[in-house]
N, C-alpha and C positions, 0 to 999 in steps of 0.2 A: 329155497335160498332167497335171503334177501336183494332185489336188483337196487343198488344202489345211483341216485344220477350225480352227474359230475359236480354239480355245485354242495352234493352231502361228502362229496369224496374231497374236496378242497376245503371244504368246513372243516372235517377231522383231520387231515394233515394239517392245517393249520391251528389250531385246538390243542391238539398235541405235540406239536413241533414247535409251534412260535414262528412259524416262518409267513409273511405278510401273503397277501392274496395272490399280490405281482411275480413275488419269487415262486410259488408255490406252478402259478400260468406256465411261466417263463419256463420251469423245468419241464412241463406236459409239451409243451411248445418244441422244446427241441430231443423231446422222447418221438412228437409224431414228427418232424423231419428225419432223426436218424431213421427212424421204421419207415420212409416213405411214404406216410399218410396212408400206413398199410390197416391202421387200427383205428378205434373209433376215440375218439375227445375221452370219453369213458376208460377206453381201454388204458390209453397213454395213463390216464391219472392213477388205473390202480396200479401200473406199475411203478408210477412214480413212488407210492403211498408203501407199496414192498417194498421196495430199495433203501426206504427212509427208515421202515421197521414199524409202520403203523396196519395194525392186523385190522381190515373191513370188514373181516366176515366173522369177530367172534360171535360167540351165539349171545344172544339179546339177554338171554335169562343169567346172564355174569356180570351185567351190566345194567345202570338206572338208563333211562332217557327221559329227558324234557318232553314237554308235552307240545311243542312247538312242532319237534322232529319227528314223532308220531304219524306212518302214514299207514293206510289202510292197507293190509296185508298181513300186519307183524303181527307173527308170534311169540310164545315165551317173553313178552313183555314186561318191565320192570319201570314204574310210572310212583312219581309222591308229589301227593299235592294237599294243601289245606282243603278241609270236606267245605263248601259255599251253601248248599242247599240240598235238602231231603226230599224224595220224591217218595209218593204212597206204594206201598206194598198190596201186590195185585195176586192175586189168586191165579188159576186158570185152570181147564179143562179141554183138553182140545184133540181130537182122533185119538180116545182111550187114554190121553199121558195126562197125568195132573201134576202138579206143580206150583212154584210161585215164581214172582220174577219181581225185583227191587231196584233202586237206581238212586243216584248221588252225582251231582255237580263235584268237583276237585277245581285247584286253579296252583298254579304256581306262577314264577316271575316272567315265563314266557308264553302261557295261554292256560284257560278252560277245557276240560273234557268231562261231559259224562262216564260213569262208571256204573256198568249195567251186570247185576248176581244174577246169577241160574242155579246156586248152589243153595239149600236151605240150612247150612252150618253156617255158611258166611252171610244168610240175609238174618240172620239170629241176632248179629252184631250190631244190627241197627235198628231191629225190634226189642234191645235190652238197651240201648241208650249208648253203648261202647262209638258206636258211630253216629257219631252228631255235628252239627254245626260248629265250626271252628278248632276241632282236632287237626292232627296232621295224619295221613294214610299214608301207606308203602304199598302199592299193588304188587301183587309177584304171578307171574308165568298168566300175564292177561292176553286176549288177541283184540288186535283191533281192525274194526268196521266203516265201512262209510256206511251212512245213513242219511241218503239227501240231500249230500254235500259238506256231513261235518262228518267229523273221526265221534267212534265212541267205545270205550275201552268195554270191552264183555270178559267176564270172568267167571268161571264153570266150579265143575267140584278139583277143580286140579290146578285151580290158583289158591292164592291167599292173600290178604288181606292183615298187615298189619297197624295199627291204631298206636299212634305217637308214638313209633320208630325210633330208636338211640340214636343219634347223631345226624338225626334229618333237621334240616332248618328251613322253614320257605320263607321266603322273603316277600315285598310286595307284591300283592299278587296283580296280576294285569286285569287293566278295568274289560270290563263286559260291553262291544260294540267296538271297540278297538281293532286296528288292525296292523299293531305291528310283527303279525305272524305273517303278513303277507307280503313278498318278496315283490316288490312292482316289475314286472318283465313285459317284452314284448310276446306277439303271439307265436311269432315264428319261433320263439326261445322255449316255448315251454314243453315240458317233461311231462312223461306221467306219474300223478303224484306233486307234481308243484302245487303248492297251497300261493300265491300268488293276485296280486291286483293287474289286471289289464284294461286299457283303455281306448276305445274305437268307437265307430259308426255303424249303426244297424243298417245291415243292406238287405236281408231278408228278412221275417216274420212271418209265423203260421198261426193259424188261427188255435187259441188255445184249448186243451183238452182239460177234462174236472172227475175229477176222484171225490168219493166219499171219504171225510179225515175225522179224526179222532179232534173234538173241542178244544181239549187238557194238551193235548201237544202236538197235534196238528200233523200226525200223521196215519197214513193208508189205512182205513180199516177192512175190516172183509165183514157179511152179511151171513148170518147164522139163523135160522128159524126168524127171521124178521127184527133182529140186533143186530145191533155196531159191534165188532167185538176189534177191540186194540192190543194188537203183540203184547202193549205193555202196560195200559191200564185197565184191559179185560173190557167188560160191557162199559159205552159208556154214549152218549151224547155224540149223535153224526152232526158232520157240518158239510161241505164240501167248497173245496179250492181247484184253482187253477193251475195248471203244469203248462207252462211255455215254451215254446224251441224259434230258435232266431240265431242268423249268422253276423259276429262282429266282425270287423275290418279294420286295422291299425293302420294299411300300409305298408305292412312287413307281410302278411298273411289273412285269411280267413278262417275263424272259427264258429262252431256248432255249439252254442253253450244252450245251456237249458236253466229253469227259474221256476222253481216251487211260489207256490200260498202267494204270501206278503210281499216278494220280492218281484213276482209274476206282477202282482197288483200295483207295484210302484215303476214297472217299464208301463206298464199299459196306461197307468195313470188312473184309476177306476175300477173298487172293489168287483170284486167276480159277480155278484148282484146285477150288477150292471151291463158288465162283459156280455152274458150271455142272452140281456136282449137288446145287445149294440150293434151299429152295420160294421163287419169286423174289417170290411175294405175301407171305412173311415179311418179307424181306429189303426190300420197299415197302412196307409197314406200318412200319414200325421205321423208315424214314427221313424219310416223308413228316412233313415240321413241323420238321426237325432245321436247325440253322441253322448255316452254315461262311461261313468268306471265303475268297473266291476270286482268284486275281488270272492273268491272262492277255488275251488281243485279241479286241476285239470287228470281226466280218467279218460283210461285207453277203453273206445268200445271194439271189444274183439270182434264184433261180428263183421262190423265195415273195416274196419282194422285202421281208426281214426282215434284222434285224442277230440276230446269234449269236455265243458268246462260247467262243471255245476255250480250255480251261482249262490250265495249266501249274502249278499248285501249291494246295496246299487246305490249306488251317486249319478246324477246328473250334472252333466260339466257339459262347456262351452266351448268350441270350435277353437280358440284362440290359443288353451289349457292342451288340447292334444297336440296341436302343431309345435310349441313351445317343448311339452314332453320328448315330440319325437328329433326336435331337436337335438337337444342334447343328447340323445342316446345314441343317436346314427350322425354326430356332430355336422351336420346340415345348419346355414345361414335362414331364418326365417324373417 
């Protein structure tokens, strides 16, 4: 079952109600006073959401979703978006199973995702031309993934795959680097599952660790008879990057987030080349206090039973920009 958080649970009573964010508060508001603060923020909302006659838990495959709302977990997924870009179709062989495995960019008016086939009826569809640049898709009964820090829609022999859908329309699609998928929140605010911008102060940093990655997309490979071999584009060209871990600080809280490749190299300031034969207590000295916004998903790790925030794009901002931010949110005079 899907665990919904309270800002999804407010999104659709409001969505399907019409009822403003404030009135929507105000009723969970005095759900947790009558209950004595016996239930959780959550809890109140789904009752409010019953009461109203708004069902949360239908199954996903009765229903589309945006790609916005999209988090790592769902199954039976139901996703349509203009095809943006085709990626190569990749063979493989791997402990006895062979196979192919295919992939496509989509986008609609609320974000981008990959669409990654493991079925070879439906990777047919884009080795006869049916699936190409600038159609429209209807995914059906997809699951989705994180990988990295992004979602990415994977569909099996038990999905499908429809190509310019009756009555689908997408509209503009959202530009690429964008980030109006991300909900700016503080750290103490965040859910597991927030896709989300947060902004703070590095107060710790470790020295970074390097994986061999794939050229073409720039992730993990594993080493076979003295080959690269990649999940998704099979043999191909190693590189290696950097994986980061560092703790932010808002003020409200401290978090663990982590930073693959490019985004590693844009905190540290200095391609991995370099990294590795730099003094890495310079390179923490010089950052520790330095303040960026970050925006990417924050993921429950079970094992310490803590939320972390996998990072996907970094800004650098100025001392003056967070005090101002946390202003207004915690309405403080600065």
């Amino acid at each position: 079952m899907l665990q919904l958080s309270y800002d999804e649970i407010v999104g659709k009573i409001k969505e399907e109600k019409g009822l403003s964010e404030d009135q929507i508060k105000e009723k969970v508001k005095e759900k947790l006073t009558k209950l004595s603060d016996l239930i959780s923020k959550e809890g109140a909302a789904h009752i409010v959401a019953n009461e109203l006659g708004v069902k949360l838990l239908d199954p996903l495959n009765k229903r589309e979703i945006k790609i916005e709302r999209l988090v790592s977990g769902m199954r039976s997924v139901i996703v349509a978006g203009k095809v943006l870009k085709l990626y190569r179709v990749f063979e493989f062989n791997k402990n006895g199973r062979s196979g192919k495995v295919a992939s496509f960019l989509i986008g609609d008016e609320t974000g981008r995702v990959r669409v990654v086939m493991w079925d070879t009826n439906l990777i047919s569809k884009m080795e006869n031309g049916d699936i190409k640049e600038d159609v429209v898709v209807r995914v059906k009964n997809g699951y989705v993934k994180n990988n990295n820090g992004f979602n990415e829609v994977n569909v099996g022999n038990q999905g499908e795959i429809e190509v310019n859908p009756e009555g689908i329309t997408i509209g503009t699609v959202k530009e690429a680097g964008s980030a109006p998928n991300f909900e700016r929140k503080l750290l103490k605010d965040l859910n597991s599952g927030d896709a989300a911008g947060v902004i703070g102060t590095i107060t710790q940093i470790f020295e970074p660790r390097f994986y061999d990655n794939c050229t073409q997309c720039g992730k993990k490979v594993t080493l076979e008879n003295g080959k690269a071999i990649c999940k998704q584009h099979g043999e191909t060209e190693k590189g290696e990057a950097a994986v980061l871990n560092f703790f932010l600080d808002d003020g409200t809280a401290n978090l663990r987030c982590v930073a693959f490749r490019d985004q590693a190299e844009k905190i540290l300031g200095m391609n991995t080349g370099v990294v590795k034969t730099a003094n890495f207590e310079t390179i923490k000295n010089d950052l520790l206090g330095k303040q960026f916004l970050i925006f990417g998903r924050a993921n429950k790790n079970e094992m310490f039973n803590r939320i972390e925030f996998m990072t996907s794009r970094v800004e650098e901002v100025d001392p003056k920009q967070i005090a101002d931010e946390l202003a207004k949110v915690i309405k403080i005079d600065v």
